[in-house]
C-alpha positions as CSV (number, residue, x, y, z in Angstrom):
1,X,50.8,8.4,6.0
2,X,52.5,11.9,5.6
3,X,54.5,10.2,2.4
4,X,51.6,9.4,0.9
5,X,49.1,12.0,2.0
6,X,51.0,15.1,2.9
7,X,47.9,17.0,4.1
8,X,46.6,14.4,6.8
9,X,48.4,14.7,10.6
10,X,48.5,11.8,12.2
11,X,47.5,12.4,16.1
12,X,49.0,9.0,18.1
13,X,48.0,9.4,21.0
14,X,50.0,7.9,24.5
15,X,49.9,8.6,28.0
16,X,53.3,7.2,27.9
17,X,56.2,9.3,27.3
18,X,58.8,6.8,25.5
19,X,55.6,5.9,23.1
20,X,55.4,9.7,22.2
21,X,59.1,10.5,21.7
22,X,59.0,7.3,19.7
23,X,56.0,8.8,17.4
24,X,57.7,11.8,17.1
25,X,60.7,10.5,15.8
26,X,58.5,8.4,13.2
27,X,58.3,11.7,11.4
28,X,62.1,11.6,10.2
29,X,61.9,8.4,8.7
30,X,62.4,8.7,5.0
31,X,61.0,5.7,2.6
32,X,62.7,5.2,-1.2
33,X,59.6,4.3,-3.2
34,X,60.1,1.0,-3.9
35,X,59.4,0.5,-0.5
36,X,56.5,2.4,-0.6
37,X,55.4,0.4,-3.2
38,X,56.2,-3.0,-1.3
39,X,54.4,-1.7,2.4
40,X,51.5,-0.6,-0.1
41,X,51.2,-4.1,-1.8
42,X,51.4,-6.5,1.4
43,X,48.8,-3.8,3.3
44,X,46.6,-4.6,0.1
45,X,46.8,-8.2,0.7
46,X,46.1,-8.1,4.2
47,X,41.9,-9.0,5.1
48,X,40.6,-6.1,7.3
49,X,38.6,-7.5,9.9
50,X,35.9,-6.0,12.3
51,X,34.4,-2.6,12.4
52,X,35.7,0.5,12.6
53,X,34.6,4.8,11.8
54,X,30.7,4.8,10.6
55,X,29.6,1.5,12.3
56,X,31.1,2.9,15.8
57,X,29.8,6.6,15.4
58,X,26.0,5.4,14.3
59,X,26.0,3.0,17.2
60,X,27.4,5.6,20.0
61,X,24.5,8.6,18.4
62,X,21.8,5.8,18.3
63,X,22.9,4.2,21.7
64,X,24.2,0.7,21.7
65,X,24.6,-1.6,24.9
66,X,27.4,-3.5,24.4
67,X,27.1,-6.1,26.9
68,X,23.2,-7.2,25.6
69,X,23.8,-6.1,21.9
70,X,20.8,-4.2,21.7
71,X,20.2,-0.3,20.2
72,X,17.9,2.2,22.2
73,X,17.0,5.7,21.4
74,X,16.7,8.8,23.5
């Protein structure tokens, strides 16, 4: 993400201190482009599956019962 975007900042997010020294470290790993260009082209073929962002937010500001798969409002 920050070689391809360099105004996003990633936030991971542990509880687990190895995990977060191993994010950290992510940030000194330096990619050639061509294998940018090769992680870019498999990610592209992958199928994304599920929701995620809008889908999520609506549901949590409309209300949404997960358990009966029903939506209520205040």
């Amino acid at each position: 993400m920050l070689a391809k975007y360099p105004n996003v900042v990633p936030i991971p997010g542990s509880k687990n201190r190895a995990r977060i020294l191993e994010n950290l470290a992510a940030a000194q790993v330096d990619l050639a482009p061509v294998e940018m260009q090769r992680l870019d082209t498999a990610l592209n073929e992958l199928t994304i599956h599920g929701h995620r962002g809008m889908v999520e937010v609506e549901n949590r500001q409309v209300g949404y019962n997960q358990a009966t798969h029903t939506k209520w409002t205040n």
